[in-house]
C-alpha positions as a Markdown table, in Angstrom:
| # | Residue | x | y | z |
|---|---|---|---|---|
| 1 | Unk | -15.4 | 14.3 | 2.4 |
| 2 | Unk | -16.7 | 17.0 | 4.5 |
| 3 | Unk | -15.2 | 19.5 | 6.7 |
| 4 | Unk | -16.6 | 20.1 | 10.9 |
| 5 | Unk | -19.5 | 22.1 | 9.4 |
| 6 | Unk | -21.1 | 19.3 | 7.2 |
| 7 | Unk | -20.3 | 21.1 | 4.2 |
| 8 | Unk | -17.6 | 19.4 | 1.4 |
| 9 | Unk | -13.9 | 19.7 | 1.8 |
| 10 | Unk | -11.0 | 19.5 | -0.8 |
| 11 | Unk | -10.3 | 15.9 | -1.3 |
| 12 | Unk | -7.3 | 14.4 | 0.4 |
| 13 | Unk | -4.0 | 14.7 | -2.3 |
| 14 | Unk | -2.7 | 10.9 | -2.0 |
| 15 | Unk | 0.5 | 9.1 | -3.2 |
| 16 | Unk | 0.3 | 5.7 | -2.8 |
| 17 | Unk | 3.9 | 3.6 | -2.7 |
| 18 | Unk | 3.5 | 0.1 | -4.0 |
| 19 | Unk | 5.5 | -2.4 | -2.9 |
| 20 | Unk | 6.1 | -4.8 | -6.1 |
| 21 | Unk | 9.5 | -5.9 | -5.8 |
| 22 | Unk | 9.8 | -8.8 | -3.5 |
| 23 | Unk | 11.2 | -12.2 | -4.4 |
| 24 | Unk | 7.7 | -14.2 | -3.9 |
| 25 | Unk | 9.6 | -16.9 | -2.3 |
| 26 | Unk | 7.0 | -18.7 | -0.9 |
| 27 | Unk | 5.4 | -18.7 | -3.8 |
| 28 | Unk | 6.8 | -22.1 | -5.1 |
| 29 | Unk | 9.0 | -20.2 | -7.7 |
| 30 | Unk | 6.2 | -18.5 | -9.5 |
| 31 | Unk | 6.3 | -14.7 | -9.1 |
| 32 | Unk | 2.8 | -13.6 | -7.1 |
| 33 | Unk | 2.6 | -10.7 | -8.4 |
| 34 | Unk | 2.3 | -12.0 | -12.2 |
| 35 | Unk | -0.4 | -14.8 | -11.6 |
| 36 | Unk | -4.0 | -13.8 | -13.1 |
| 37 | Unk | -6.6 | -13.0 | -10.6 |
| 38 | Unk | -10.1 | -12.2 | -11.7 |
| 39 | Unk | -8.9 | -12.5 | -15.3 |
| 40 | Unk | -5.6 | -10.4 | -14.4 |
| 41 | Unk | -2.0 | -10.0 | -13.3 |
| 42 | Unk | -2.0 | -9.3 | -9.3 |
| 43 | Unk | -0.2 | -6.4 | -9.3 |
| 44 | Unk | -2.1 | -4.8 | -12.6 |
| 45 | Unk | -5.4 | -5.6 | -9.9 |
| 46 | Unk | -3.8 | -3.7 | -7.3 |
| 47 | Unk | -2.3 | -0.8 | -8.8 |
| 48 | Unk | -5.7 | -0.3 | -10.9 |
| 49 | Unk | -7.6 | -0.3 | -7.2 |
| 50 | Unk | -5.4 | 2.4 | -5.6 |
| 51 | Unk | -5.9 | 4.5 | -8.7 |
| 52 | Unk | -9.5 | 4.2 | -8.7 |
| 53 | Unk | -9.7 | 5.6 | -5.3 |
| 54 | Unk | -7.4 | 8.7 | -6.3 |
| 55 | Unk | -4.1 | 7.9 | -5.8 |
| 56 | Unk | -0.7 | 8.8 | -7.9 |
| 57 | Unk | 0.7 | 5.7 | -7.7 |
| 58 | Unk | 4.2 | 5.0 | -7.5 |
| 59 | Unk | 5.9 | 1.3 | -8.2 |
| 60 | Unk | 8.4 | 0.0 | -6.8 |
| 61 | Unk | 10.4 | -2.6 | -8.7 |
| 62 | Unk | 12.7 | -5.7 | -8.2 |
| 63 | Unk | 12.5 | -8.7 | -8.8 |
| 64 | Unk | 11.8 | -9.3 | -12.5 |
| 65 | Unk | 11.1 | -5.7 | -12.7 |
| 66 | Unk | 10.8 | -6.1 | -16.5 |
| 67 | Unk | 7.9 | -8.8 | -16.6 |
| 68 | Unk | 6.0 | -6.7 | -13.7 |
| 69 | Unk | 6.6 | -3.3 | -15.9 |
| 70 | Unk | 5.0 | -4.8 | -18.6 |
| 71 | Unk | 2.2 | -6.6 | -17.0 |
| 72 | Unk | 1.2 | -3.2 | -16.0 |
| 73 | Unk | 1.3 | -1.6 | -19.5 |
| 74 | Unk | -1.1 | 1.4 | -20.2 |
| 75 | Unk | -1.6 | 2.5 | -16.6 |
| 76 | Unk | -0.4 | 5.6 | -15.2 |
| 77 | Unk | 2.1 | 5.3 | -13.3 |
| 78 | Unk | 5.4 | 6.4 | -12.0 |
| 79 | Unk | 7.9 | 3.3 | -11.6 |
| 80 | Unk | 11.0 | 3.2 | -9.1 |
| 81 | Unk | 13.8 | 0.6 | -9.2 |
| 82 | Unk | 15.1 | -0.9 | -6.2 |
| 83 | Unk | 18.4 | -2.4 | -6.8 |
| 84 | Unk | 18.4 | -3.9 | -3.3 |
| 85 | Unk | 15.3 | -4.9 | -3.5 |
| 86 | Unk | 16.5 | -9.0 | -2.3 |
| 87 | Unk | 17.9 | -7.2 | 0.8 |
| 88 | Unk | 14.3 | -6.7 | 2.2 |
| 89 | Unk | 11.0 | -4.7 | 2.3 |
| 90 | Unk | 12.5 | -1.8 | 3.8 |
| 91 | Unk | 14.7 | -0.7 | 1.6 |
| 92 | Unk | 11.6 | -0.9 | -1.4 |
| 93 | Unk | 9.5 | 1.6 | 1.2 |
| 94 | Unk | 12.6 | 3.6 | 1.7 |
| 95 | Unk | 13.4 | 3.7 | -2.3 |
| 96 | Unk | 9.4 | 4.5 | -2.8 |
| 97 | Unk | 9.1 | 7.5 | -0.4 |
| 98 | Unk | 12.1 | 9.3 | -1.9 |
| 99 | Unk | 10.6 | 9.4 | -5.5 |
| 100 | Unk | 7.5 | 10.9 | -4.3 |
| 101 | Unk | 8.3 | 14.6 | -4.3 |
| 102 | Unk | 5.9 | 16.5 | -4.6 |
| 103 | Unk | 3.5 | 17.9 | -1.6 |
| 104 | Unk | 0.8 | 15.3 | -0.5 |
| 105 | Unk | -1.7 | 15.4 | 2.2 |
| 106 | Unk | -1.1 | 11.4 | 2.8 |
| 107 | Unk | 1.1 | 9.0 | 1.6 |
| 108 | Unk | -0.1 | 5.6 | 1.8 |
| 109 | Unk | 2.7 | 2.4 | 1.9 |
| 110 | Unk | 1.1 | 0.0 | 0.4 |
| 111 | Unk | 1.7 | -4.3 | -0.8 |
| 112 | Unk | 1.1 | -5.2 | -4.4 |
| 113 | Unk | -0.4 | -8.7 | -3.1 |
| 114 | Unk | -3.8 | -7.7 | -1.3 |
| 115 | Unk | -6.0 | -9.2 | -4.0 |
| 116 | Unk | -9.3 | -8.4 | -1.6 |
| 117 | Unk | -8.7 | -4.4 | -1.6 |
| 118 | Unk | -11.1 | -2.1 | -3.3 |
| 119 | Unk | -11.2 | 1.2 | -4.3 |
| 120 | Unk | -13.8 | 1.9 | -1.7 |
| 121 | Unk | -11.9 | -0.2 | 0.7 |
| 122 | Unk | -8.9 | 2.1 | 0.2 |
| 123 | Unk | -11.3 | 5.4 | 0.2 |
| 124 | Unk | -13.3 | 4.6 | 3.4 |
| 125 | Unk | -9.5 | 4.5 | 5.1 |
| 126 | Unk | -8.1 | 8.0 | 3.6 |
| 127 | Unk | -11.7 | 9.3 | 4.5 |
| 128 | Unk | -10.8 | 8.2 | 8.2 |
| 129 | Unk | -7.6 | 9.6 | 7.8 |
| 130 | Unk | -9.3 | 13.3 | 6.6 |
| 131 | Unk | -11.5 | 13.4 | 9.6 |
| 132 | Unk | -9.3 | 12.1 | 12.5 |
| 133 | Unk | -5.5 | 13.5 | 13.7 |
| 134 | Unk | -3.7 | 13.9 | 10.5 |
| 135 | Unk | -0.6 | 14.4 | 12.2 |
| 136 | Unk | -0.5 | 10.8 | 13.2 |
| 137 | Unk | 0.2 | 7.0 | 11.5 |
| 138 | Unk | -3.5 | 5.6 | 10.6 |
| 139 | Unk | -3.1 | 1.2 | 10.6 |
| 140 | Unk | -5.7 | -0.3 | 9.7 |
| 141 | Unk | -7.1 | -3.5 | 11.8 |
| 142 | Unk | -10.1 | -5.9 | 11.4 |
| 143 | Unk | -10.3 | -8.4 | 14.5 |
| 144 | Unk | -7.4 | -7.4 | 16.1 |
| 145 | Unk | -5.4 | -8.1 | 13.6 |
| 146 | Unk | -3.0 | -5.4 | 11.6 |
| 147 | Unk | -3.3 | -5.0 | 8.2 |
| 148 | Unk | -2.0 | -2.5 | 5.1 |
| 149 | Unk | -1.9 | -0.4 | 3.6 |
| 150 | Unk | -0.6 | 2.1 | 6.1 |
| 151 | Unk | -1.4 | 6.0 | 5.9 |
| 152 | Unk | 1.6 | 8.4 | 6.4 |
| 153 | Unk | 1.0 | 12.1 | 7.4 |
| 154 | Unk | 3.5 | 14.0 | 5.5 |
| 155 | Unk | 5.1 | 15.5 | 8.3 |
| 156 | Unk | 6.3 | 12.0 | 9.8 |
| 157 | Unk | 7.7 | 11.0 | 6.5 |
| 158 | Unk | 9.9 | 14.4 | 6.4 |
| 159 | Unk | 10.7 | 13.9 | 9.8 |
| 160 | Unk | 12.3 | 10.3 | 9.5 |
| 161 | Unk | 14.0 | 11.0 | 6.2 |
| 162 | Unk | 16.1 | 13.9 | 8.2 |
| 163 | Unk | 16.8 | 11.8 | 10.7 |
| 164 | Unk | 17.5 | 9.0 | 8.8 |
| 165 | Unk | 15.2 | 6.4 | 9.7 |
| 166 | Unk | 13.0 | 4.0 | 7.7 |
| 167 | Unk | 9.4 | 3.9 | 8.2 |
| 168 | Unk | 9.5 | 0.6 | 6.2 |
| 169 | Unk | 10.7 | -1.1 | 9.2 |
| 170 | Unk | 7.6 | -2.4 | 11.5 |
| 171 | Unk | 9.6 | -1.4 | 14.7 |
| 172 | Unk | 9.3 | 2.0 | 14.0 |
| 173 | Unk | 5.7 | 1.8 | 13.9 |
| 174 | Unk | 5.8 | -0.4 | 16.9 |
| 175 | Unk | 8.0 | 1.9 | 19.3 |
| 176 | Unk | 6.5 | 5.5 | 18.8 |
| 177 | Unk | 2.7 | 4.3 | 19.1 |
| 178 | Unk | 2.3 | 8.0 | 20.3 |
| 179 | Unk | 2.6 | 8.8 | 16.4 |
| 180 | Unk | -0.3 | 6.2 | 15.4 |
| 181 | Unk | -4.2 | 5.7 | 16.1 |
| 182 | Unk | -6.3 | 2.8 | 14.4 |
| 183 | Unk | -8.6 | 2.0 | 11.6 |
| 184 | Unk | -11.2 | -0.2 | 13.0 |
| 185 | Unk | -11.7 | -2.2 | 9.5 |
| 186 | Unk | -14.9 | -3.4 | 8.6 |
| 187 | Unk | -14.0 | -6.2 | 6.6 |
| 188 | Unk | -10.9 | -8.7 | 6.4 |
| 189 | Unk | -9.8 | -7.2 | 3.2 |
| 190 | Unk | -7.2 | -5.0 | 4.6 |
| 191 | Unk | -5.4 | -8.1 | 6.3 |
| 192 | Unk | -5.5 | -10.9 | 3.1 |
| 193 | Unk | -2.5 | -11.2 | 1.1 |
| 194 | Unk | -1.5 | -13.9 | -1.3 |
| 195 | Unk | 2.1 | -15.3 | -0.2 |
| 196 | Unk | 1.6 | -19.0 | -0.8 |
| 197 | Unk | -0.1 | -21.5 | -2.9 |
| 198 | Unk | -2.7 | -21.9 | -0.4 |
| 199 | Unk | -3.4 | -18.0 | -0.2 |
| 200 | Unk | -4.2 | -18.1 | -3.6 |
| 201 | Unk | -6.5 | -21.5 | -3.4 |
| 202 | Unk | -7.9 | -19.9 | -0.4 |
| 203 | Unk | -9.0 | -16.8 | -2.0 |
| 204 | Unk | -10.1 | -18.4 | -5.2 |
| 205 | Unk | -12.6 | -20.0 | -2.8 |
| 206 | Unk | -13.7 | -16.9 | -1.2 |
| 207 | Unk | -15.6 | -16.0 | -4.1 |
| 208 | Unk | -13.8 | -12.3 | -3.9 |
| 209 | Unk | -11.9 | -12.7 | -7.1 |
């Protein structure tokens, strides 16, 4: 990245809070973070991308948080239980930001299911992040349509855990848009995610596997 004057900056410190405990319930009763993509586990595919573009990645864990530790064997990262994990997504973003202590420059929230993502995906967005407002909530969109992961200054993540609040919930993002700006996206990836049988049929047929 470079700094006003052309010349190279410090690269961004990044957590990244992955989101791997949900209940896959549309899913057919398979959990969609365990099927093989590319030769894979999902979520093995996903944690492995946000590592390759930098990030300390932190998991958070659920619903059969055993068989999801394991299919992520070897790779380092820091895990995080949620043990209200069925209660929603909110309380897995809420359970993720607290176990990342340390100092970052940006904190991305991130989904364990966006089988499209790459690491340059997730490096051209933190790059956009370095050189706009850091103080504010970079979303990415392609199309008009919103997409994840979502970068967090860490100023607004200190602020709303004072306060309380949980960034987790989409109507926080939605009713402060003073404390966001957008990621024009120049591919779909950022909004594909694998929920259903026909996500997964759909993106075996993109030929982006």
């Amino acid at each position: 990245m470079n700094d006003v004057n052309g010349e190279a900056s410090a690269p961004l410190k990044v957590a990244a809070v992955l989101l791997a405990a949900g209940l896959s319930s549309r899913m057919g009763g398979r959990n969609k973070l365990l099927i093989e993509i590319g030769g894979e586990p999902l979520v093995r595919r996903s944690a492995r991308t946000y590592l390759a573009a930098g990030a300390d990645v932190h998991v958070v864990l659920g619903h059969e948080a055993g068989d999801v530790r394991a299919a992520l064997a070897g790779l380092p990262l820091t895990f995080v239980d949620n043990p209200n994990f069925a209660v929603g997504q909110p309380t897995s973003v809420r359970v993720g930001l607290d176990s990342v202590p340390e100092p970052y420059d940006a904190l991305l929230v991130a989904l364990a299911d966006q089988a499209a993502l790459t690491p340059a995906d997730i490096t051209d967005l933190l790059r956009a992040f370095a050189e706009g407002d850091r103080r504010r909530i970079l979303i990415p969109y392609f199309q008009g349509e919103r997409g994840n992961p979502v970068v967090f200054p860490p100023e607004i993540v200190a602020e709303i855990r004072a306060g309380g609040r949980n960034i987790g919930c989409r109507q926080f993002i939605d009713s402060n848009p003073q404390l966001t700006r957008r990621y024009e996206a120049p591919t779909d990836h950022f909004t594909l995610d694998i929920d259903t049988p026909d996500d997964l049929r759909a993106f075996a047929e993109s030929g982006k596997a």
